[in-house]
Jmol script that loads the backbone (N, CA, C; Angstrom):
load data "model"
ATOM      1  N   UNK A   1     -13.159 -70.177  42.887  1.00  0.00           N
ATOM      2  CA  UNK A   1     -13.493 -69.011  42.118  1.00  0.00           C
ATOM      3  C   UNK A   1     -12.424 -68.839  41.031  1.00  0.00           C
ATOM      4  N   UNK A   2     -12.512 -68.780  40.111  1.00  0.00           N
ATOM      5  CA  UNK A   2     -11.909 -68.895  38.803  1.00  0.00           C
ATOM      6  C   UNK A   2     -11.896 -67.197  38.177  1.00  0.00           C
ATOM      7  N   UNK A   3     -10.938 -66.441  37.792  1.00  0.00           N
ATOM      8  CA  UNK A   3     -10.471 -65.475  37.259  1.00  0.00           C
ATOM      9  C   UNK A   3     -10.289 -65.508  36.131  1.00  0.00           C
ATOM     10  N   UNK A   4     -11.219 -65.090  35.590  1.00  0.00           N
ATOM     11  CA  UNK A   4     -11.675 -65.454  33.694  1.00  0.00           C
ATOM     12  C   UNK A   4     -10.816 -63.408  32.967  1.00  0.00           C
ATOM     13  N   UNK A   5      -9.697 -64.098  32.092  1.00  0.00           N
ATOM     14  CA  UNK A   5      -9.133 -62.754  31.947  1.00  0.00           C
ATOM     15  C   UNK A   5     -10.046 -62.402  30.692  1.00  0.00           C
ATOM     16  N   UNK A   6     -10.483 -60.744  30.621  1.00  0.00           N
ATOM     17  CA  UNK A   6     -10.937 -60.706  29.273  1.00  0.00           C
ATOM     18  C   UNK A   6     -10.373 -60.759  28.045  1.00  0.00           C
ATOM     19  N   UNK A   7     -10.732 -61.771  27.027  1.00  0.00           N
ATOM     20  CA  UNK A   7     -10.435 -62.030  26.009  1.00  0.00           C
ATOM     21  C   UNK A   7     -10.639 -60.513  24.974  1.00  0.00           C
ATOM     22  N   UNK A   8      -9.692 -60.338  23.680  1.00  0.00           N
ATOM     23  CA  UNK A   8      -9.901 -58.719  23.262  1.00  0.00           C
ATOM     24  C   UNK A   8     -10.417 -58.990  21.775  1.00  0.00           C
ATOM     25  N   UNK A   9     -11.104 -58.100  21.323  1.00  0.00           N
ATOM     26  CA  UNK A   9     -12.331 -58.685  20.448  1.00  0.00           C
ATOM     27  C   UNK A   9     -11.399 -59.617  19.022  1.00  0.00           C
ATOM     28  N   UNK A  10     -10.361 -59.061  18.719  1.00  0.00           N
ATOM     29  CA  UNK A  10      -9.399 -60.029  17.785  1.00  0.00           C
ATOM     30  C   UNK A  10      -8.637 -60.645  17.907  1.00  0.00           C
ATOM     31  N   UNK A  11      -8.681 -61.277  18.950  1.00  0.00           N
ATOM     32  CA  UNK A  11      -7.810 -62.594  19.627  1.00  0.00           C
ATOM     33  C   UNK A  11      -9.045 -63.947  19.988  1.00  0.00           C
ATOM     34  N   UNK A  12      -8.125 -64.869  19.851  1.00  0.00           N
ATOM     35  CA  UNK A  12      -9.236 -66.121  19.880  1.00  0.00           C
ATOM     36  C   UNK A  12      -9.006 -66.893  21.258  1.00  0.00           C
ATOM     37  N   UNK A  13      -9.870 -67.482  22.206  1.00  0.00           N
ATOM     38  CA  UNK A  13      -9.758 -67.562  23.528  1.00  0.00           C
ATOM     39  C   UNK A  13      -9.246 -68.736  23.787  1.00  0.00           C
ATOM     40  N   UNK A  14      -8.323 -69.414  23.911  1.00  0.00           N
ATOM     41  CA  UNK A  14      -7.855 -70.466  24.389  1.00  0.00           C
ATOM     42  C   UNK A  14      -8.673 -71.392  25.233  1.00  0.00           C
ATOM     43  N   UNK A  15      -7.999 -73.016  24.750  1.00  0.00           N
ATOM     44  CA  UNK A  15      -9.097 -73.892  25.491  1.00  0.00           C
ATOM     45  C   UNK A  15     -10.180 -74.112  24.403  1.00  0.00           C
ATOM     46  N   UNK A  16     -10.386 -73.800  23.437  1.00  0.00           N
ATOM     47  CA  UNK A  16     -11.307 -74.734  22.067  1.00  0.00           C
ATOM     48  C   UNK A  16     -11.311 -76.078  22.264  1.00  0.00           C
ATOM     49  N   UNK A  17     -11.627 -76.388  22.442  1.00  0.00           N
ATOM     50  CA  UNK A  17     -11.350 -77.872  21.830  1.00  0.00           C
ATOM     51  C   UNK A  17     -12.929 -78.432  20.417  1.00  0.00           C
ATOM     52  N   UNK A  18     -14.034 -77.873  20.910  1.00  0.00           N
ATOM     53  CA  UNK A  18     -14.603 -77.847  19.349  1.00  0.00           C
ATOM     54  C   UNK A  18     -14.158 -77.486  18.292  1.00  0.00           C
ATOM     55  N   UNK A  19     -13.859 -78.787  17.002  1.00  0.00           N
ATOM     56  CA  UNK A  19     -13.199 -77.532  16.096  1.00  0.00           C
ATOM     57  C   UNK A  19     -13.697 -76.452  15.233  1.00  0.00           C
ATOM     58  N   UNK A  20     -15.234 -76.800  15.496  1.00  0.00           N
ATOM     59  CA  UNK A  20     -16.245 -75.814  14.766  1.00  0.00           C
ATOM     60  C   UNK A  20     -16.770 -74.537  15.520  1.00  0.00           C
ATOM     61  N   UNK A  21     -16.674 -74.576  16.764  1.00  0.00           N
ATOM     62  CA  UNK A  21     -16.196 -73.379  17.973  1.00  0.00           C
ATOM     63  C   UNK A  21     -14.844 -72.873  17.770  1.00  0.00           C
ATOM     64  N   UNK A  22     -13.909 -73.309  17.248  1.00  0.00           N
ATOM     65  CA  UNK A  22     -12.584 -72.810  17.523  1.00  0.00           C
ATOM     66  C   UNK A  22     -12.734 -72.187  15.557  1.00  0.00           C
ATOM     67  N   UNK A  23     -13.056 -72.848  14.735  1.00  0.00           N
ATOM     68  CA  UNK A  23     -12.826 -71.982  13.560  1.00  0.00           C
ATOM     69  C   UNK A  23     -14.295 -70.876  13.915  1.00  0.00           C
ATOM     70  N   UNK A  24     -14.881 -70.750  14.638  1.00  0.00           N
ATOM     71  CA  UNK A  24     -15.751 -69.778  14.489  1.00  0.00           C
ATOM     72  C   UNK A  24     -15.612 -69.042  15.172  1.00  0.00           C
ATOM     73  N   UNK A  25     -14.703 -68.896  16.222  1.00  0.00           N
ATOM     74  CA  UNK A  25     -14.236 -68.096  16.809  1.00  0.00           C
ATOM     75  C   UNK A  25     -12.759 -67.554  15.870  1.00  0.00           C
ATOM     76  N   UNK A  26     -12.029 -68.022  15.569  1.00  0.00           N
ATOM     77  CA  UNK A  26     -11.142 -67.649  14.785  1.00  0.00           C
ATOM     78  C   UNK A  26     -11.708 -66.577  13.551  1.00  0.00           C
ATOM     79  N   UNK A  27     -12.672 -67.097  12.486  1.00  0.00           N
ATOM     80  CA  UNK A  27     -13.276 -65.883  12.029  1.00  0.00           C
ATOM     81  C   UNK A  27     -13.841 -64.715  12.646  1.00  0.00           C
ATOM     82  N   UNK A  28     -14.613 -64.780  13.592  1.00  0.00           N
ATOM     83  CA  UNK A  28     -14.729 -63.382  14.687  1.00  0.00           C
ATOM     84  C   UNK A  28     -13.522 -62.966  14.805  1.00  0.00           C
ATOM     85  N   UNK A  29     -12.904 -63.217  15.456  1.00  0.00           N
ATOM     86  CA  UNK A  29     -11.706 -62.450  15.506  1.00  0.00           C
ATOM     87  C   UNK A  29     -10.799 -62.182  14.229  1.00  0.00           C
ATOM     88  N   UNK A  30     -11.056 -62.593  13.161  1.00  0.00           N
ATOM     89  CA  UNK A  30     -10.465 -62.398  12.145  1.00  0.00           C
ATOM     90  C   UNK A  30     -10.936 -61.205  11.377  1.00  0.00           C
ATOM     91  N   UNK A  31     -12.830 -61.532  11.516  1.00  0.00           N
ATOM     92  CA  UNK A  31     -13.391 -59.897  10.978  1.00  0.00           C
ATOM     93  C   UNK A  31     -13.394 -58.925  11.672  1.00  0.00           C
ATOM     94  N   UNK A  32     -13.063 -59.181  13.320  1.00  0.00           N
ATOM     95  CA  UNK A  32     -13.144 -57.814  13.964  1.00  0.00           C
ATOM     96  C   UNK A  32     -11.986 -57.168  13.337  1.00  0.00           C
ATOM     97  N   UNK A  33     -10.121 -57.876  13.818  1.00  0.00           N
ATOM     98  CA  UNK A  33      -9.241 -57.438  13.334  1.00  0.00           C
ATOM     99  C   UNK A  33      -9.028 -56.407  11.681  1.00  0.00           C
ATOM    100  N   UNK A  34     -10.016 -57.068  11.031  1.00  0.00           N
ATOM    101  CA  UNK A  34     -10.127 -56.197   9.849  1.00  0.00           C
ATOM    102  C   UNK A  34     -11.262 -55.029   9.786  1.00  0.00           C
ATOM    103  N   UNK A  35     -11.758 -55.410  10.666  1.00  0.00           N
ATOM    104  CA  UNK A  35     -13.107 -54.421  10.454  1.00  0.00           C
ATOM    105  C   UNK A  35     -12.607 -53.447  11.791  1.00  0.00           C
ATOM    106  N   UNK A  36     -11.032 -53.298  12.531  1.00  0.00           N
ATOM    107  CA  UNK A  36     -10.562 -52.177  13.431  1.00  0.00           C
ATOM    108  C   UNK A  36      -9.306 -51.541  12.256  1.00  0.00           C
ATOM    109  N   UNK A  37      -8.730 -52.758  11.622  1.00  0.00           N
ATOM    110  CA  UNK A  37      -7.791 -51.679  10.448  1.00  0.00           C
ATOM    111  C   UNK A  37      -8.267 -50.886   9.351  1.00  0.00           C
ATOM    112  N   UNK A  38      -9.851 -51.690   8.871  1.00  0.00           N
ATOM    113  CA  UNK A  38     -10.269 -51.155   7.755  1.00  0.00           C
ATOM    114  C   UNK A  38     -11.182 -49.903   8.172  1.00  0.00           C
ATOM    115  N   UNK A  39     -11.476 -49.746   8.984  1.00  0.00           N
ATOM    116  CA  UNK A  39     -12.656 -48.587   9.385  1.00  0.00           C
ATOM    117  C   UNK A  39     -11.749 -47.361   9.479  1.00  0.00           C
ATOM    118  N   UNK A  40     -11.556 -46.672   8.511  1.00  0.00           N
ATOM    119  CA  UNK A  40     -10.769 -45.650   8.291  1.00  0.00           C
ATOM    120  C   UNK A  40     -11.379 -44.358   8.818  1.00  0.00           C
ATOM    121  N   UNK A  41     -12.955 -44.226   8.671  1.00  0.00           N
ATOM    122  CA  UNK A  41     -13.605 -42.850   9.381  1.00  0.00           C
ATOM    123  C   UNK A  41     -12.998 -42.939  11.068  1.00  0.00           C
ATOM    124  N   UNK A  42     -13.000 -44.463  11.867  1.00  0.00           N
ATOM    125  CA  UNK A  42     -13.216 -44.356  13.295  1.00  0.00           C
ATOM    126  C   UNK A  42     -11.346 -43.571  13.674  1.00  0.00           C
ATOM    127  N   UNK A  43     -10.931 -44.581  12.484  1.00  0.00           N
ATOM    128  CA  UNK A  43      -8.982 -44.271  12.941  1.00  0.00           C
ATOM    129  C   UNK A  43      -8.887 -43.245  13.298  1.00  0.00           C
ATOM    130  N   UNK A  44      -9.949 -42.085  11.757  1.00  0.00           N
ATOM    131  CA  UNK A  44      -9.609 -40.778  11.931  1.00  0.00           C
ATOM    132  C   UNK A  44      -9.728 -40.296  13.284  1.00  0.00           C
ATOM    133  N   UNK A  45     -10.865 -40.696  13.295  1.00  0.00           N
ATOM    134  CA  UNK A  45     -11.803 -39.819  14.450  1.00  0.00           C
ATOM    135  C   UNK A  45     -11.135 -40.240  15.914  1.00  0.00           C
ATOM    136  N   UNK A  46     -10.446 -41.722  15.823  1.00  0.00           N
ATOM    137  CA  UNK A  46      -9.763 -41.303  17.187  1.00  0.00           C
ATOM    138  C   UNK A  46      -8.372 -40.726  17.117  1.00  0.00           C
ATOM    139  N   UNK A  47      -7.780 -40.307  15.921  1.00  0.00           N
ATOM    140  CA  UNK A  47      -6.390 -39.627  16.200  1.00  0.00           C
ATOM    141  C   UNK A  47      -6.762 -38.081  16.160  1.00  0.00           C
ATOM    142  N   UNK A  48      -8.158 -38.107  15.614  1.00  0.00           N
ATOM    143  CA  UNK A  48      -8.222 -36.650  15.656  1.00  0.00           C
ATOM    144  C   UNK A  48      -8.674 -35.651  17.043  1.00  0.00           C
ATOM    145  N   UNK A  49      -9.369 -36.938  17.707  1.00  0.00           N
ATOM    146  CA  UNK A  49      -9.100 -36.889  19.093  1.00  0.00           C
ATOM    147  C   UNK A  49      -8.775 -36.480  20.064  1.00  0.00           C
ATOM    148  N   UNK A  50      -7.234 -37.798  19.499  1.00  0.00           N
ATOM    149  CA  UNK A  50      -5.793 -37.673  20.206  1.00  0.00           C
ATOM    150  C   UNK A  50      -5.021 -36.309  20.207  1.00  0.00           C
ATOM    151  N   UNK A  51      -5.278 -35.741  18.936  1.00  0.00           N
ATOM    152  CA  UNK A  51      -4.143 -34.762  18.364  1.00  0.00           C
ATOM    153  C   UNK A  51      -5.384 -33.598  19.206  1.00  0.00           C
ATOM    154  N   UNK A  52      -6.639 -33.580  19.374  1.00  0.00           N
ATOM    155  CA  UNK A  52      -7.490 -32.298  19.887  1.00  0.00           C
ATOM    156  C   UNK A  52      -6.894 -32.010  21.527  1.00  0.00           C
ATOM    157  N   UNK A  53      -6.801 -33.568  22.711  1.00  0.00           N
ATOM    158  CA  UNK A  53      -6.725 -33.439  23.708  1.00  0.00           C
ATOM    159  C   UNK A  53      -4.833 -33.122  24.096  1.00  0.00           C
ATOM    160  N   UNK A  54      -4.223 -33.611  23.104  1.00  0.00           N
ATOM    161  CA  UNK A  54      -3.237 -33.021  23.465  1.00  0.00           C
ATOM    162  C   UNK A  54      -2.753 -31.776  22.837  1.00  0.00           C
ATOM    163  N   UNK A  55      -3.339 -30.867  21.774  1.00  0.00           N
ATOM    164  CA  UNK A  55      -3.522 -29.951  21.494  1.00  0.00           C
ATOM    165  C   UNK A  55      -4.025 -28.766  23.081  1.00  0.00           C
ATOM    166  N   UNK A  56      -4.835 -29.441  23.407  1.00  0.00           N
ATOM    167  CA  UNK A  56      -5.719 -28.593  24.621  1.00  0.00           C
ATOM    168  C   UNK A  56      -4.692 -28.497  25.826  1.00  0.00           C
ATOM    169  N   UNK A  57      -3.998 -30.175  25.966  1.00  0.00           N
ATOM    170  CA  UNK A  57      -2.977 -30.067  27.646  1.00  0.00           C
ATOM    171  C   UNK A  57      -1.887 -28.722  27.210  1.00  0.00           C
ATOM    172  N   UNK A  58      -1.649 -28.871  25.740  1.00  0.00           N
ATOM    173  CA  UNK A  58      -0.771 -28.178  24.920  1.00  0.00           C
ATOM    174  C   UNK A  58      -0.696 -26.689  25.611  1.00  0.00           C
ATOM    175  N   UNK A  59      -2.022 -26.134  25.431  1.00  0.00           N
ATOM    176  CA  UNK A  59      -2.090 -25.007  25.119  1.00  0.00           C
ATOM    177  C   UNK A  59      -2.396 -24.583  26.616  1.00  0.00           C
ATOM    178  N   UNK A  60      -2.887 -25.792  27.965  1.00  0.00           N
ATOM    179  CA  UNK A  60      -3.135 -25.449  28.884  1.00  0.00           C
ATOM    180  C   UNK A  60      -2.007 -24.943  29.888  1.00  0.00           C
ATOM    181  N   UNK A  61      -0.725 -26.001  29.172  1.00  0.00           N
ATOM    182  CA  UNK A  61       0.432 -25.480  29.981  1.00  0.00           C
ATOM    183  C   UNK A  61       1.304 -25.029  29.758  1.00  0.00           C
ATOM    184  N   UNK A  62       1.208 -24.946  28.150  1.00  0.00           N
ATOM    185  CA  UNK A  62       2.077 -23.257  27.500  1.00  0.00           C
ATOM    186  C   UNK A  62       1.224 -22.537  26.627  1.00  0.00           C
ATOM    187  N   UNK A  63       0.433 -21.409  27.636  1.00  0.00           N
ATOM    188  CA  UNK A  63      -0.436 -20.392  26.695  1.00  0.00           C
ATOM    189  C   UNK A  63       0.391 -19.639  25.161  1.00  0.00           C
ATOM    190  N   UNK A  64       1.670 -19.023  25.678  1.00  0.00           N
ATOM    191  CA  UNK A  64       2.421 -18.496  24.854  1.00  0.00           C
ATOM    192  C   UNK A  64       2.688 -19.042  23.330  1.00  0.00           C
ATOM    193  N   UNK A  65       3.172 -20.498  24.222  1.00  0.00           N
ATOM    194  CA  UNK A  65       3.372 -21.485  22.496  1.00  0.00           C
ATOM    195  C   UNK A  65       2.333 -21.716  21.850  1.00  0.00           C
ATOM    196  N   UNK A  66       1.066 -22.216  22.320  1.00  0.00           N
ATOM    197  CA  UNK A  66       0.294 -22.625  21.289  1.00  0.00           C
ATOM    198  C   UNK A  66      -0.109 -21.131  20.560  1.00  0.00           C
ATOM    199  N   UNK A  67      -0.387 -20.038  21.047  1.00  0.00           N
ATOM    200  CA  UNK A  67      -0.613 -18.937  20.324  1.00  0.00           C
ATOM    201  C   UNK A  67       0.310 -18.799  19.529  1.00  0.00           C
ATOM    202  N   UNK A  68       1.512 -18.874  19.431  1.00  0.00           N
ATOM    203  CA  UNK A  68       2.235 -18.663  18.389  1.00  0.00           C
ATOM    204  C   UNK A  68       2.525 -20.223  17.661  1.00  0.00           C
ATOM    205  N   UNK A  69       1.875 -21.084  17.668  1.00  0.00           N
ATOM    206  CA  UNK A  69       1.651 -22.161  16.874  1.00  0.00           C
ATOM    207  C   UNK A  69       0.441 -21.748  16.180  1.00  0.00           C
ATOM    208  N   UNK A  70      -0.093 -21.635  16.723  1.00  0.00           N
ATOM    209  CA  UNK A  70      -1.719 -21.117  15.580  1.00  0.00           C
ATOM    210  C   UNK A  70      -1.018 -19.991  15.039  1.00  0.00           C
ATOM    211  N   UNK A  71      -0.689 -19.238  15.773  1.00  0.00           N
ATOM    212  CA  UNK A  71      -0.338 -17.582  14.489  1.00  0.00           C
ATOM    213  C   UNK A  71       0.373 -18.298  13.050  1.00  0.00           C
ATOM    214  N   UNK A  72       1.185 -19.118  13.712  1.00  0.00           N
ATOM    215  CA  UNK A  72       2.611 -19.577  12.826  1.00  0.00           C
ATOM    216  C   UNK A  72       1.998 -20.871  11.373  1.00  0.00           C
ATOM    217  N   UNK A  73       1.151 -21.658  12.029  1.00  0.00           N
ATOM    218  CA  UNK A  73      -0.462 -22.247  11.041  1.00  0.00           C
ATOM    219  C   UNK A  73      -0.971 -21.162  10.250  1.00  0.00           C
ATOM    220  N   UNK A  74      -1.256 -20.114  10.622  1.00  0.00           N
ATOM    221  CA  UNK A  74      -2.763 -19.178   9.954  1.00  0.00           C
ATOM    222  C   UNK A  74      -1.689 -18.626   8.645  1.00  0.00           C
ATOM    223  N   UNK A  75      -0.319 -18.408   9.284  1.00  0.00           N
ATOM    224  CA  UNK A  75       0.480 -17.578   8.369  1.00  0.00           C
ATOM    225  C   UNK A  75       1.212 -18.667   7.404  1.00  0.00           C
ATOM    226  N   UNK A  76       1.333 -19.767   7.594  1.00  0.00           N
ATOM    227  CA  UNK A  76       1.385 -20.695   6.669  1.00  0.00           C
ATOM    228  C   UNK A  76       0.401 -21.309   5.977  1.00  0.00           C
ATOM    229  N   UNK A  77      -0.824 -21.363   6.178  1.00  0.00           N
ATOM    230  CA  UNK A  77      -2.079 -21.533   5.223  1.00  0.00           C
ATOM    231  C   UNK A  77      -1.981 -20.496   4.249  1.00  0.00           C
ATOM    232  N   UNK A  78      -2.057 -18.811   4.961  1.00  0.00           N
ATOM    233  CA  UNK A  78      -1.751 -17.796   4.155  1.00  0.00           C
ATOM    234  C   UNK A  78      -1.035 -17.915   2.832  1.00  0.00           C
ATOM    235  N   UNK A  79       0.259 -18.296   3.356  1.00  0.00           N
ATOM    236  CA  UNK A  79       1.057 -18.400   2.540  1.00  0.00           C
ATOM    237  C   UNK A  79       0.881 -18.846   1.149  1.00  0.00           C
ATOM    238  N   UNK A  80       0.238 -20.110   1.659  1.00  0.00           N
ATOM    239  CA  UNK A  80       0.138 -21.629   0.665  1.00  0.00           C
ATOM    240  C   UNK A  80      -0.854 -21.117  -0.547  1.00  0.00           C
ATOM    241  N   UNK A  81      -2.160 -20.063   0.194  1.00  0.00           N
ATOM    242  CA  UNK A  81      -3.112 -19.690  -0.696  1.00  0.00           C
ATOM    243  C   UNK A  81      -2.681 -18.476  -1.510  1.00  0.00           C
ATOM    244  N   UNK A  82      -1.782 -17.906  -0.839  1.00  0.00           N
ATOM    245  CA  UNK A  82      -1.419 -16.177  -1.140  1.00  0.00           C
ATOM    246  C   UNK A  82      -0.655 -17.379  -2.680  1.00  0.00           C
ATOM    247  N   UNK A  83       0.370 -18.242  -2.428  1.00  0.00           N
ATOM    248  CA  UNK A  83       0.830 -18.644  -3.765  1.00  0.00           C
ATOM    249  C   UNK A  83       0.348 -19.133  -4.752  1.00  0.00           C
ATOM    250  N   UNK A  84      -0.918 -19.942  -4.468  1.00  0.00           N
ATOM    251  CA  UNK A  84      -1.630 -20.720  -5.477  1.00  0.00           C
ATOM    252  C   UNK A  84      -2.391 -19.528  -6.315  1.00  0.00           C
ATOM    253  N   UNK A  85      -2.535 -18.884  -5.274  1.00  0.00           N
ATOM    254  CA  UNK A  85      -3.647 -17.294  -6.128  1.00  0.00           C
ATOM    255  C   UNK A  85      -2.940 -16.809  -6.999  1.00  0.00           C
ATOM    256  N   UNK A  86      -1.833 -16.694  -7.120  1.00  0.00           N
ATOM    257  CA  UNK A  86      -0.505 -16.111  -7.181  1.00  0.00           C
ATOM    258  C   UNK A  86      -0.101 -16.632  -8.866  1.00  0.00           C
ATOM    259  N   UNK A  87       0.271 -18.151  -8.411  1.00  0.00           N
ATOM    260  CA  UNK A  87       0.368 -18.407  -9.715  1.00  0.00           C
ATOM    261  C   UNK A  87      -0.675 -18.525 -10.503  1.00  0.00           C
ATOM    262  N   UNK A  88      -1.890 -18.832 -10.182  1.00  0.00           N
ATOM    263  CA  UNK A  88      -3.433 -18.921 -11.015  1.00  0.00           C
ATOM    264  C   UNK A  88      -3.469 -17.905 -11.800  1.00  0.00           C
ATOM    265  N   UNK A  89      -3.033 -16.510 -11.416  1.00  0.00           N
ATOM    266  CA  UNK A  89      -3.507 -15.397 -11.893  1.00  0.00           C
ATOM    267  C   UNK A  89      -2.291 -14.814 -13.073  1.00  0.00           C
ATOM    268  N   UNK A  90      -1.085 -15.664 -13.094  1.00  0.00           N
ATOM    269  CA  UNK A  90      -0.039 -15.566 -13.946  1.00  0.00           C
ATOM    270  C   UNK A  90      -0.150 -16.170 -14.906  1.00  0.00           C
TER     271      UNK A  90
END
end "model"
wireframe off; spacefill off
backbone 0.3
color backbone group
């Protein structure tokens, strides 16, 4: 019984010996690798994620802080707009 490790979609699997299997596997893994750096919507979407679920453990095990992280956000957005209005109107 043989223990086949999984290969990860941009790495090329050892043991080719076709060389027209081994460059065609080398391009697969060459367009996945670019098509996981270049996909800029997915990056977002998994750091935005990242930053939601630890936002949530955040707030699950210090109620206090994250409320005064959002207050301390709302009053710095404030800010940012209270100035732009600010100078627009000067």
């Amino acid at each position: 019984m043989s223990s086949e490790v999984p290969v990860p979609r941009t790495a090329v699997p050892l043991g080719l010996t076709d060389p027209v299997e081994k460059a065609r596997a080398e391009l697969k893994a060459a367009l996945a690798a670019i098509e996981v750096k270049a996909n800029v919507p997915r990056r977002i979407e998994r750091a935005s994620d990242d930053f939601v679920h630890r936002a949530r453990a955040f707030a699950k095990s210090n109620p206090l802080g994250a409320t005064a992280a959002v207050l301390a956000g709302a009053a710095a957005v404030g800010a940012i707009v209270w100035s732009i209005v600010r100078s627009y109107t000067r």
